[in-house]
N, C-alpha and C positions, 0 to 999 in steps of 0.2 A: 710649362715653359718658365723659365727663371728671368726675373725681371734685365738680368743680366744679355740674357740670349735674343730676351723680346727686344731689347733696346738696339742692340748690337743690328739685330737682322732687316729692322724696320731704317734705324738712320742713314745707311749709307746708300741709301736708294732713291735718290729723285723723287717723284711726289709723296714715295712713302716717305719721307723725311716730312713732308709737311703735313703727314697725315699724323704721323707720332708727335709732333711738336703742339699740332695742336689739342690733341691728348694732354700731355704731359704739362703744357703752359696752365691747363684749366681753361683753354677757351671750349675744348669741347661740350663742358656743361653748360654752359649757355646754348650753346648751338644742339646741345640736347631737350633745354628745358624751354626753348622754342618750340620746337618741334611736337612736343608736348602740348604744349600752351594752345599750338597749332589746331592738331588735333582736336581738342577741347574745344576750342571754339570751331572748327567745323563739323561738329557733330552735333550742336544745334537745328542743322537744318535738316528739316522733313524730305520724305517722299526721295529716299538716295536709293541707287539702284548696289548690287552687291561689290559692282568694281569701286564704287566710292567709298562703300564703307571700309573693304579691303586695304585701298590706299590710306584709309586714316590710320588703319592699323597697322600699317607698313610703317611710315612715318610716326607712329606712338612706338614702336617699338627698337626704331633705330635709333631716336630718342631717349630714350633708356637704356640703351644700352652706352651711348655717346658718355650721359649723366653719369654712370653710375663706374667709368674706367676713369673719372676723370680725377680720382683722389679727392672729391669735395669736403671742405672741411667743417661740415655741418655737423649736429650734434648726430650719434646713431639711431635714435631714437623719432628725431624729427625725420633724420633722412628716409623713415618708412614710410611715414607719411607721406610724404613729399611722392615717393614712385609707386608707392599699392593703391593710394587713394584714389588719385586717377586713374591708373588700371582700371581698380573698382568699378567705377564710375564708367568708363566706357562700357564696361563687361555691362553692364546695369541697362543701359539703353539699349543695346541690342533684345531687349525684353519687351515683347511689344503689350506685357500684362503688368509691367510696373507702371504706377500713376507719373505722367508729365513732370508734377510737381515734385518727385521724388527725384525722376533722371536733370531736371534742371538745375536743383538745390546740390544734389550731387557733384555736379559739372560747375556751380559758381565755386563751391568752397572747396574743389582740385583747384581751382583756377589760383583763389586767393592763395594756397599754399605754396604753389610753385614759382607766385609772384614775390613770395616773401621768401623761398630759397633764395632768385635769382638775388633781390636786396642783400640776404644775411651773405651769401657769397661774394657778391660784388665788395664788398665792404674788405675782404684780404687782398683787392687788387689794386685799394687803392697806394700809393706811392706815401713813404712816411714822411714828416716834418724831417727838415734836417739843420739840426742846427748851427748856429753861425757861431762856430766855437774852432779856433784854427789850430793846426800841429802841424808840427816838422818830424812827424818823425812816425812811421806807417810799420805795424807787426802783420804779417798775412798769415791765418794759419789755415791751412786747404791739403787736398790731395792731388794725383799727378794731374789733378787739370791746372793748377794754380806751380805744380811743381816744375811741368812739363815732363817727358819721356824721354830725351834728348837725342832727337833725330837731327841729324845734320841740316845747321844751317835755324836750329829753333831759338827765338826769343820770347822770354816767358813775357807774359802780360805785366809783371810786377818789375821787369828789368824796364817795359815798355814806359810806364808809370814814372820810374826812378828819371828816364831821360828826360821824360815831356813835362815832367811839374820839379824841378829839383830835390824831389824830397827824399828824405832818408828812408828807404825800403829797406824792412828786414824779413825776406820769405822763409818761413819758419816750415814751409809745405814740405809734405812726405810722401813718397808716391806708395800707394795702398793705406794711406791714413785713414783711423776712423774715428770717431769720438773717442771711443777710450782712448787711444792710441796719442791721440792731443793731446791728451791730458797734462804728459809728460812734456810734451814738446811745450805747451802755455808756460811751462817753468822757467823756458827762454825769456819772454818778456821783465826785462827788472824795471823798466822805464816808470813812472809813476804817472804825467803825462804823457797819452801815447795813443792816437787812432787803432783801434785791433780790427781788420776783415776776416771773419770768417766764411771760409767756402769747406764746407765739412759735410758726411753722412751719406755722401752718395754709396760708397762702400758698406756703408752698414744696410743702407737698401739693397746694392745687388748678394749679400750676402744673407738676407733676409733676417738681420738683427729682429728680435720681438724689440714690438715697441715700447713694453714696458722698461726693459732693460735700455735702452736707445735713449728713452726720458733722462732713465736715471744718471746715463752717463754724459749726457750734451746739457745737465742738469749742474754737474759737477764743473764740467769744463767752464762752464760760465762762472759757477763762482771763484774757482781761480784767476778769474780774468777780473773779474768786475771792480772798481775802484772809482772812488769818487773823481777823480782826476782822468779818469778813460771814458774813449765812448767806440761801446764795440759794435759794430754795422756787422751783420749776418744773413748769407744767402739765402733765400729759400729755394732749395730743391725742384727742380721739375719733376717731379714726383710718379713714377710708373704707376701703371693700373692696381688697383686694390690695396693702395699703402694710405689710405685716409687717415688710417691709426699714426703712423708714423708723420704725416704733415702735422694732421693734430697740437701734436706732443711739440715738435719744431714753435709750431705758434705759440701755444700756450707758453712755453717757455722762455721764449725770447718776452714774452712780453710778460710776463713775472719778472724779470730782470732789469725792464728796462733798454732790451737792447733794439738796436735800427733794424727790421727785418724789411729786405726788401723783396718784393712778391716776386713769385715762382716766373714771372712773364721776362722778368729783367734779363734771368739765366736764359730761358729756352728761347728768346728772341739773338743770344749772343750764339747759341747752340744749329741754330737753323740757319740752311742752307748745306750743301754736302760739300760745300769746300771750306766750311766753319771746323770740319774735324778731320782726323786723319784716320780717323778706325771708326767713328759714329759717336766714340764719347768724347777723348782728350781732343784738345783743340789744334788747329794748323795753325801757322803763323798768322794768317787771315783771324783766325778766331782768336786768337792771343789780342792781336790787333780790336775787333771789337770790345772782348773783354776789356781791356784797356780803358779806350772809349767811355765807353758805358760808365764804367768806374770814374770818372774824373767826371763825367758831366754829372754824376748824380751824388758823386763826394765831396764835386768843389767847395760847398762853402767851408767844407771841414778842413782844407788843403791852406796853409801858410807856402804859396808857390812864388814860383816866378811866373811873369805872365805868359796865359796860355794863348 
């Protein structure tokens, strides 16, 4: 299934909407690597009869499965660690000729590892400094979610923006844009002073861009942008199941540059709810309207407005 169809047939569905949101936001890996954690610790206790131990494994494995669609953007290396160890480790105790001390050392250092996922993860959700440096004057460059589709009767988030803080909006969005595709369109901004938002890549996810190529190209677009007199804020993706490659690449990059990367929660909390969107991706008025919102409380110090 193509991340396109997965998205599609999971959003517009009442609680499946909040089952994909909380995939896609990354809160499922915590709530995987709980479960986990869970596990682990109740599998210390002696003398369990087969439904118990069953249930651990019920729970260790829906755990992992939670963890591992969640797009974590751990290194791939540690993330083996992280989900075979404790496997291991439980398979290990069901052995009733391995020594104590073998299944308990087992079960502490799964523990510490998944304690230091949760840390090294939690660390992309945190919200960035933003600094208190103002402009009048806003480039947006996004696809038809920032563009809109124009159904009757729609107000893009950025016309929304333009009323409620006076500033000068210039939405630069294209509907089916994608990093390269920007590239061209960033040649719009001549301003030298000038706030830039990007909302970009979803397209190159449901199209299943490689993410080496994805790098290179959301690599380029930046440096067109960047200038000491700019400061450019960029979305991060709510990210479909198995694209870890491609968040990766989004971080690293944004932050070799310098630029505001605001975590994957910011979108998928604007995204969620089934009257946020009109087909499960592009947004309703309703979600225009959040959009909106969310943009201003978490841009204002960067906004030279009128009062809000």
């Amino acid at each position: 299934m193509t991340p396109e169809k997965f998205i599609r047939l999971f959003l517009a569905r009442g609680i499946m909407n909040f089952l994909i949101m909380h995939v896609v936001s990354g809160e499922a890996f915590f709530s995987g690597l709980f479960l986990i954690i869970f596990s682990l610790c109740m599998s210390f206790r002696k003398q369990t009869g087969i439904l118990y131990k069953s249930s651990l494994r019920l729970f260790f494995i829906i755990g992992l499965v939670l963890a591992l669609i969640s797009a974590p953007s751990l290194n791939p290396f540690f993330k083996i660690f992280v989900f075979l160890f404790p496997a291991c480790a439980l398979i290990l105790s069901s052995f009733k000729r391995i020594p104590d001390y073998i299944n308990i050392g087992a079960k502490i250092v799964s523990l510490l590892i998944c304690l230091t996922a949760v840390f090294l993860e939690a660390l992309t959700w945190r919200m960035p400094e933003i600094p208190q440096e103002k402009f009048q004057k806003l480039y947006i460059i996004g696809d038809s979610v920032s563009a809109g589709i124009g159904f009757k009767g729609e107000k893009t988030w950025a016309e929304i923006v333009s009323e409620r803080t006076g500033l000068e909006v210039v939405n630069l969005s294209r509907g089916g844009g994608t990093v390269a595709s920007s590239i061209n369109t960033a040649r719009a901004v001549k301003d030298g002073k000038s706030l830039i938002f990007i909302e970009i890549g979803g397209n190159d996810m449901l199209k299943n861009i490689p993410a080496r190529d994805y790098s290179v190209e959301l690599d380029k677009l930046l440096v067109s942008l960047k200038s000491p007199e700019r400061i450019i804020v960029m979305l991060e993706l709510p990210w479909a199941p198995f694209h870890d490659e491609l968040r990766r690449s989004q971080i690293k990059t944004a932050e070799r540059y310098g630029v505001i990367l605001l975590p994957r929660k910011v979108f998928s909390s604007v995204l969620c709810g089934s009257d946020s969107t009109v087909d499960g991706i592009h947004l309703s008025n309703k979600g225009q309207e959040k959009m909106a919102a969310s943009f201003i409380k978490i841009c204002r110090p960067l906004l030279a407005t009128k009062s809000l």
